[in-house]
MILO-347058 format. One record per residue (C-alpha): residue number from 0; x, y, z. Coordinates in steps of 0.001 Angstrom, whole numbers, plus 524288, in hexadecimal, padded with zeros to 5 digits. Layout:
PT    k      x      y      z
PT  NUM      X      Y      Z
...
//
This chain:
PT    k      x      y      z
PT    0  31BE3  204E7  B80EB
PT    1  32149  2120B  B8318
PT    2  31C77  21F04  B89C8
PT    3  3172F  228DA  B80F3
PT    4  3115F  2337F  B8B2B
PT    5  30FE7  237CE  B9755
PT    6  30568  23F56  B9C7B
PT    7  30492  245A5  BA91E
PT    8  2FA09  24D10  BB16E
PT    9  2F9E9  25503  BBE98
PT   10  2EC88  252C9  BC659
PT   11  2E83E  258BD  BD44C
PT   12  2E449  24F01  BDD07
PT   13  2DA99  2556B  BE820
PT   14  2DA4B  24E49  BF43A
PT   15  2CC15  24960  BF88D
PT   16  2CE14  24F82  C047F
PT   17  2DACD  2575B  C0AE5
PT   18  2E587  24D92  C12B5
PT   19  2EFBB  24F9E  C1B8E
PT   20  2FD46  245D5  C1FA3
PT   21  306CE  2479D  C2688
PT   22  30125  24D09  C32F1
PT   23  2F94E  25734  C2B54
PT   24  305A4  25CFF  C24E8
PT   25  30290  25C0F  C17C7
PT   26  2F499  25E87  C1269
PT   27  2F0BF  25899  C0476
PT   28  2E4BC  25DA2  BFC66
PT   29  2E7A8  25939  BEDCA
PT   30  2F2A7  25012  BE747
PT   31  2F8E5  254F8  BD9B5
PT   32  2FC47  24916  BD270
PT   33  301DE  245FB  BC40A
PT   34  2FBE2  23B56  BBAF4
PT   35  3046B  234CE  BB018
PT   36  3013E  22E38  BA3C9
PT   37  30964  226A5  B9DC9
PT   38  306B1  221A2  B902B
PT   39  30CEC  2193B  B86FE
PT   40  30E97  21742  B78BA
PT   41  303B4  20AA6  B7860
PT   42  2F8C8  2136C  B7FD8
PT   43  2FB5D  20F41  B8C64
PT   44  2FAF0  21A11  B9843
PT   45  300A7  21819  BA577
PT   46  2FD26  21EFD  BAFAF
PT   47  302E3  226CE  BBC48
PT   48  3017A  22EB8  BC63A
PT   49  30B3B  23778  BD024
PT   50  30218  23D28  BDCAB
PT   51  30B06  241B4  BE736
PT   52  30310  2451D  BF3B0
PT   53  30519  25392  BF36C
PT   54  30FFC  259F3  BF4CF
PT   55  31385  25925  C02A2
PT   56  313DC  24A78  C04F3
PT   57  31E8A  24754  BFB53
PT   58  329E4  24CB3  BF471
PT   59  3221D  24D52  BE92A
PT   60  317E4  254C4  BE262
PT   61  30F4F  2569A  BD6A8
PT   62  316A0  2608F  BCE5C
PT   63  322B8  2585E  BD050
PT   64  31BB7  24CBC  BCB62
PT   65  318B8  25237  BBD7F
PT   66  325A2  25B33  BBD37
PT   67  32D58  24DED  BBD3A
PT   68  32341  24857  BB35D
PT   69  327B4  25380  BA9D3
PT   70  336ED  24B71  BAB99
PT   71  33425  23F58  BAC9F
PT   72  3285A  23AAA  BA264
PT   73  32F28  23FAF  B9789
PT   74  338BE  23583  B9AEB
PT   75  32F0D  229A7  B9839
PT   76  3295D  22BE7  B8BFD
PT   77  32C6F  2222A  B81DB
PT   78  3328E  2188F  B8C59
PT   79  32A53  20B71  B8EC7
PT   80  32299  20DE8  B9AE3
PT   81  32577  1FF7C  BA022
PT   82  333EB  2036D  BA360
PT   83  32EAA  209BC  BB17B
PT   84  33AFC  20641  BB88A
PT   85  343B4  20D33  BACC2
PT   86  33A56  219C0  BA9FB
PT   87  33AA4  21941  BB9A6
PT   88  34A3B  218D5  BB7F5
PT   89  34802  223AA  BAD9F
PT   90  340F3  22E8E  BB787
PT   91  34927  22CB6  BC0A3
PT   92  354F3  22EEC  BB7C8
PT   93  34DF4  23C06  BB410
PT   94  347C5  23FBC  BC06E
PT   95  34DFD  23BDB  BCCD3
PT   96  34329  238DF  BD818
PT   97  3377C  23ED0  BD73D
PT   98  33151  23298  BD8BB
PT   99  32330  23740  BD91C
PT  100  32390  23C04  BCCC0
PT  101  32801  22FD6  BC5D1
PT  102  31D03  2290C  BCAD2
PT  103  31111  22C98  BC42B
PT  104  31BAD  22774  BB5F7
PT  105  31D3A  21BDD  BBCE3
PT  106  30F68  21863  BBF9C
PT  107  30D0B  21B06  BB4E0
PT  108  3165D  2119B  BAFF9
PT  109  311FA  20724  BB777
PT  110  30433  20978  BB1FC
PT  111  3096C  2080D  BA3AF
PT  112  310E1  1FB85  BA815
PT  113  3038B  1F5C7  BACF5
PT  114  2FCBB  1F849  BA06D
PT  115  30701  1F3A0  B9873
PT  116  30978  1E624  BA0D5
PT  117  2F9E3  1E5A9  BA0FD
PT  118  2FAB4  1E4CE  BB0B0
PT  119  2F512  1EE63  BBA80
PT  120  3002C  1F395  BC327
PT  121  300C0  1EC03  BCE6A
PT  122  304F3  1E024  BC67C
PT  123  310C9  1E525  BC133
PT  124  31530  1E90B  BD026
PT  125  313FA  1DB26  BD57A
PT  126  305E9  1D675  BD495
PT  127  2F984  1D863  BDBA1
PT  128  2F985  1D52F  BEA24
PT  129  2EC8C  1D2DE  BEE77
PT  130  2E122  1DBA8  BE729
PT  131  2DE5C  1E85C  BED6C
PT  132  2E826  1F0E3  BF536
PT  133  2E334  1F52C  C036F
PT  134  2E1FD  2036B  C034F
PT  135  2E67B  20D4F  C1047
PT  136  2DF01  21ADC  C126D
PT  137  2E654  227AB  C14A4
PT  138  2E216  22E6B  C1FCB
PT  139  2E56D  23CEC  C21A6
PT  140  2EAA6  243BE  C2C48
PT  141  2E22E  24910  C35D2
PT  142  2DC11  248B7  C4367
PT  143  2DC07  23BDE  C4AB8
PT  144  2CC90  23C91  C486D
PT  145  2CCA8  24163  C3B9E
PT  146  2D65F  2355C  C37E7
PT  147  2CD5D  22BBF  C3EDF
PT  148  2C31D  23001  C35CF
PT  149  2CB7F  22EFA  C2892
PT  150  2CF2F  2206F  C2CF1
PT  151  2C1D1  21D04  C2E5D
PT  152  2BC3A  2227C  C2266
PT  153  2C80A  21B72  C19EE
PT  154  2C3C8  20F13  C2176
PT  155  2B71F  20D84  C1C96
PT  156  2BCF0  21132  C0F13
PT  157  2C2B2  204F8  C12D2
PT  158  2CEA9  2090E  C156B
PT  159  2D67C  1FDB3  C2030
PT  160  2E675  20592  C2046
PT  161  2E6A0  21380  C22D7
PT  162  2F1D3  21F3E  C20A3
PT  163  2EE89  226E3  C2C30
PT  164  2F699  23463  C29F7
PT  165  2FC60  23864  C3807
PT  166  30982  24144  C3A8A
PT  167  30B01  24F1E  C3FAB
PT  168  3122F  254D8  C4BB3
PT  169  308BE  25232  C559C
PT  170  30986  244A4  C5A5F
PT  171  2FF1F  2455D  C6369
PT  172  2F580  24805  C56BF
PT  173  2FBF9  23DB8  C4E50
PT  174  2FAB4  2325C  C5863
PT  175  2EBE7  23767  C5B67
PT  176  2E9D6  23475  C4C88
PT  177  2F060  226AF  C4E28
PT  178  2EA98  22152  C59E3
PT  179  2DD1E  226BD  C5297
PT  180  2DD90  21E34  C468E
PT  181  2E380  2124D  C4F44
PT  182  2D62D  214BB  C5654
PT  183  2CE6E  211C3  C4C15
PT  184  2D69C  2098E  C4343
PT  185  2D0CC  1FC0B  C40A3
PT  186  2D74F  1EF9F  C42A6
PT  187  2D7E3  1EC10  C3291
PT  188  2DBF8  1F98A  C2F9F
PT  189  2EB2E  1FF37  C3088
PT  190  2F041  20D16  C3163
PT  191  2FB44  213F7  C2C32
PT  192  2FFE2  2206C  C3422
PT  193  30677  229F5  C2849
PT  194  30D11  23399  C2E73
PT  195  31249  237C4  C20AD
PT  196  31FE2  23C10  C2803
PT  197  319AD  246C5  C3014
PT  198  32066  24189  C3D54
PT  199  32D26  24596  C4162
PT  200  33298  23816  C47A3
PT  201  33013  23CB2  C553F
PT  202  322F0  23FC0  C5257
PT  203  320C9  2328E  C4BF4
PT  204  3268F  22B43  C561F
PT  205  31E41  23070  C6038
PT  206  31265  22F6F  C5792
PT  207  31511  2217B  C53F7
PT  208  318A8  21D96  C61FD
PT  209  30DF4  22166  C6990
PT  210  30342  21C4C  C5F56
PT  211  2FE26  20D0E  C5F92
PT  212  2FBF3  20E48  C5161
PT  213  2FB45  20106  C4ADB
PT  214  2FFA8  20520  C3AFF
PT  215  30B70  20ABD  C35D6
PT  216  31089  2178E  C3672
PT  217  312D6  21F2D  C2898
PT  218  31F37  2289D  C25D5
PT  219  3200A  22DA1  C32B4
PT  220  32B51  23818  C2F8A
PT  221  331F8  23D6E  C23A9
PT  222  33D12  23659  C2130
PT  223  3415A  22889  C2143
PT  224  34AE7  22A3F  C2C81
PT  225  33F56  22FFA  C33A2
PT  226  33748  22613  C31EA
PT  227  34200  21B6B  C3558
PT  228  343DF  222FB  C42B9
PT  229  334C8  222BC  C4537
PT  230  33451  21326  C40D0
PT  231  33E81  210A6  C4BA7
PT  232  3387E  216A3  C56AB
PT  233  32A4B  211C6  C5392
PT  234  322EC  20534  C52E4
PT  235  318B4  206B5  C47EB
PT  236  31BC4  2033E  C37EE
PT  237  31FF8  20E23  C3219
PT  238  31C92  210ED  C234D
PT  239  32510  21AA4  C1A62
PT  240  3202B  22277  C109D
PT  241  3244D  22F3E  C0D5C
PT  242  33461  22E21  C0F5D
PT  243  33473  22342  C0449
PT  244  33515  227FB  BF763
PT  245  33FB5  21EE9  BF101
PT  246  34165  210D8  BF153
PT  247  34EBB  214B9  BFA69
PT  248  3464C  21BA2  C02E5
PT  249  33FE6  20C81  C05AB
PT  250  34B1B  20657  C05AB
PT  251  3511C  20FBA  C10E9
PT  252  3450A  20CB6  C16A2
PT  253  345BC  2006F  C18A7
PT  254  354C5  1FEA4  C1A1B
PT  255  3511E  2079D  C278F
PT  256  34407  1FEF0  C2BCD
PT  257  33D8C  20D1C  C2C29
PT  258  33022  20825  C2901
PT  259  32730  1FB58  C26A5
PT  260  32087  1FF6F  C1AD3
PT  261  31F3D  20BC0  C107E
PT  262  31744  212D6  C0675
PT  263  319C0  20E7D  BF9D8
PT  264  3146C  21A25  BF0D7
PT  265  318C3  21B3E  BE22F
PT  266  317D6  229F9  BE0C2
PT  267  31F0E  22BB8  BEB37
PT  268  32B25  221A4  BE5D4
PT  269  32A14  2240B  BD6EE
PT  270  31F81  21B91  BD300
PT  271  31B0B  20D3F  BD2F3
PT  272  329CD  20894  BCE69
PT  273  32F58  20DD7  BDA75
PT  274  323E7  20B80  BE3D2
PT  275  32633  1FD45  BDFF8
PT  276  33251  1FC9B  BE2CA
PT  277  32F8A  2028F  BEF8A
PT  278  32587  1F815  BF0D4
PT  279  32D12  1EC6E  BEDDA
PT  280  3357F  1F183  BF7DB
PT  281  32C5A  1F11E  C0191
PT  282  327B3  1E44B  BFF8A
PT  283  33500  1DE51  C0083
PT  284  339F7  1E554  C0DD3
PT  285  32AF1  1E2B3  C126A
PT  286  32664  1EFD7  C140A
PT  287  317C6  1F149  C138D
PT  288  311BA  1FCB1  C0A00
PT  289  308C7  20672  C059D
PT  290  309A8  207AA  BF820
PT  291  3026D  21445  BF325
PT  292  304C2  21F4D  BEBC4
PT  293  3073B  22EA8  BF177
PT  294  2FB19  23366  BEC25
PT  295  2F200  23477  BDF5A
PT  296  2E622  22E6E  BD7E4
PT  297  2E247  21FE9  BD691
PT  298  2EC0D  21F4B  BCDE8
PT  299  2F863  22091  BD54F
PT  300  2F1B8  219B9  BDFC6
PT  301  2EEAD  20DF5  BD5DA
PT  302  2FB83  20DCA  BD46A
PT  303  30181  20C7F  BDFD0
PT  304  2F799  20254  BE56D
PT  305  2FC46  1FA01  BD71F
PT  306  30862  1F88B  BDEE1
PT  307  30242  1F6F8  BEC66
PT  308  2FB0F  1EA26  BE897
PT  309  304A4  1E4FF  BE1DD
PT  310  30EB8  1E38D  BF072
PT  311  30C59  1D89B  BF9D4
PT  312  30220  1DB1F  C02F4
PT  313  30BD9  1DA3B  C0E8E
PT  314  3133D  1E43A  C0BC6
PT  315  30826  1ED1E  C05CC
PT  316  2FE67  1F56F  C0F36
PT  317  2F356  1FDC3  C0A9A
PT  318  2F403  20902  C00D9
PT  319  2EE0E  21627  C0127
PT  320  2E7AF  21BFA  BF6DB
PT  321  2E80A  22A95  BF08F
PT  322  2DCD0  22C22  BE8F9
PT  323  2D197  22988  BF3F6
PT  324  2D75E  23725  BF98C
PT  325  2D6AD  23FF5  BECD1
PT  326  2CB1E  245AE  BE684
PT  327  2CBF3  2431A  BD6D2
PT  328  2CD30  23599  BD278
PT  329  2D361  234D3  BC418
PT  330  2CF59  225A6  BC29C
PT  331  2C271  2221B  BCA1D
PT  332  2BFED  21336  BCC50
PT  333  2CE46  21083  BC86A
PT  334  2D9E6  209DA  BCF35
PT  335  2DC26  20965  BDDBA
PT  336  2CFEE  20C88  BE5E2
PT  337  2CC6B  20A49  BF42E
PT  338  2C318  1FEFD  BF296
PT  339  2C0FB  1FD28  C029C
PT  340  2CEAA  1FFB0  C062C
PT  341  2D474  1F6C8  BFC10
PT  342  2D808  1FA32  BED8C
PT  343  2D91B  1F227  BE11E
PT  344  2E13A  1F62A  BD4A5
PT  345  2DF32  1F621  BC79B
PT  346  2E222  1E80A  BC11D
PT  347  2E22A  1EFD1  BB206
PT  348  2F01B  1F144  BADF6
PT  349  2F93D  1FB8D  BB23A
PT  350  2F563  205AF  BBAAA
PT  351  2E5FF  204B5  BBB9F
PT  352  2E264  212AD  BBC32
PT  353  2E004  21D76  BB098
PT  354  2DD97  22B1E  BB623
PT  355  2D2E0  232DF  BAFAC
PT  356  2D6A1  23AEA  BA385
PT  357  2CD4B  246C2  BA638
PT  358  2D159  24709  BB5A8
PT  359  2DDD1  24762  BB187
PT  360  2DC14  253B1  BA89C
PT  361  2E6D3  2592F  BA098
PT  362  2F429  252F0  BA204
PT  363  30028  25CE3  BA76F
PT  364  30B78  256B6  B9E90
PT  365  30DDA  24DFD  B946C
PT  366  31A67  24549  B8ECF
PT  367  31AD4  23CE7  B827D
//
């Protein structure tokens, strides 16, 4: 089996309705994210995709996505598309970091491996662990009422672990919104507090001190040594997120006890190879995790959640899904879907998801 073409397409993603993180500072209306074919010399196609959330969360965007496409895909045709940890070895040869935009090639990748091995994803990355994955909402920032509201309409979407976004420089605000959702929070539900590292460490530490909030607190400053300062001087779990975008990045991590769990997201590390890794990790230092993708259609959310059912239920905590929040769907009734704040995956081999041809229009590049 070898790779004969790749095929790539740019698609807007409008946003069902406009969100805010980070205290309010950044403001998201529409994703732009890059779809990948991959197909082989025996008719199979493997499929990807790359979503960063905007350009403002990440060091990453779009354009730079399918710039490094025009490098890198080149560099796979006519190699076997089972070799992921060499053509993985290859890109990076080629293209130093950049990790987002290897991973729609290495989903991809991973799909063709499923099809070939006749074995839907989450098989080949340990086995199924249970059936269904429990899912968390994402609730914007906004006023302590306005948040109340958003919790309770995700609840009876069934909805029991909630991302509550919170940061900002006024305290007094931020701890309103806390003690607001503690208020109504249910006994069988949790809550996450993503600050998305909005805080400056003073701010967080009087934020986190003065609140009686009963979940963990997520990426409460920008850096790792930030973070470790805040996890020192505080009492709550802390969760990182946004400072760890290599497998060293979790390994300093842990070496300094800075947090109890992370965000395992495959755009953000390279793909489903590295997220792996990352996750195996975890599991053996006993981390717990949310493993989830940065943003994008069913089908980088199918993804990710492959690997989320296949890791031990101790160290694994609910995942959030992108596509509830976006407008266009490019594969109704397919993969992961919020069935009552749980989600199945696809048992069919590989991947699990095709994307409509005609929503997906005219592709932007080819390579064969």
């Amino acid at each position: 089996m070898k790779i004969a073409r790749i095929t790539v397409w740019q698609k807007d993603l409008p946003l069902a309705a406009p969100y805010w993180l980070s205290g309010g500072r950044l403001k998201f209306e529409r994703l732009d994210s890059t779809f990948v074919r991959i197909d082989t010399d025996d008719d199979l196609m493997g499929w990807g995709e790359g979503c960063p959330w905007g350009n403002t969360y990440l060091p990453a965007f779009g354009g730079g996505t399918r710039a490094a496409l025009d490098l890198l895909a080149p560099l796979l045709i006519g190699h076997d598309p089972r070799e992921i940890e060499a053509l993985n070895r290859r890109m990076d040869v080629a293209l130093p970091g950049h990790p987002y935009a290897k991973s729609p090639l290495d989903m991809a990748l991973w799909d063709l491996f499923g099809q070939s091995a006749g074995l839907p994803l989450y098989a080949l990355f340990g086995g199924a662990e249970g059936e269904t994955v429990a899912l968390n909402s994402s609730i914007s920032t906004g006023t302590p009422d306005a948040m109340v509201a958003r919790i309770e309409a995700a609840r009876a979407a069934g909805y029991r672990t909630h991302s509550a976004k919170v940061g900002g420089d006024d305290p007094a605000l931020d701890i309103a919104r806390i003690e607001a959702v503690e208020a109504v929070r249910r006994d069988d539900e949790a809550v996450t507090y993503d600050v998305n590292r909005a805080w400056t460490p003073a701010l967080a530490i009087q934020v986190m001190n003065a609140v009686s909030a009963g979940g963990w607190f997520e990426q409460p400053c920008e850096t790792l040594d930030q973070c470790l300062h805040v996890r020192r001087r505080t009492r709550q779990p802390i969760m990182l997120d946004e400072c760890l975008h290599r497998f060293q990045d979790h390994l300093e991590a842990w070496k300094a006890g800075a947090c109890e769990g992370v965000k395992v997201k495959p755009n953000r590390l390279g793909g489903l190879t590295r997220a792996r890794q990352v996750r195996d990790f975890g599991v053996a230092v006993g981390w717990r995790m949310h493993i989830e993708d940065v943003g994008g259609t069913v089908l980088a959310d199918t993804a990710a959640l492959h690997l989320a059912l296949s890791t031990a239920p101790e160290n694994r905590l609910a995942s959030w899904l992108c596509h509830p929040h976006l407008a266009d769907d490019p594969a109704p009734g397919q993969g992961a879907r919020n069935r009552n704040g749980r989600a199945a995956l696809p048992a069919t081999p590989g991947l699990g998801v095709v994307p409509d041809a005609d929503w997906l229009g005219d592709a932007v590049a080819a390579y064969h």
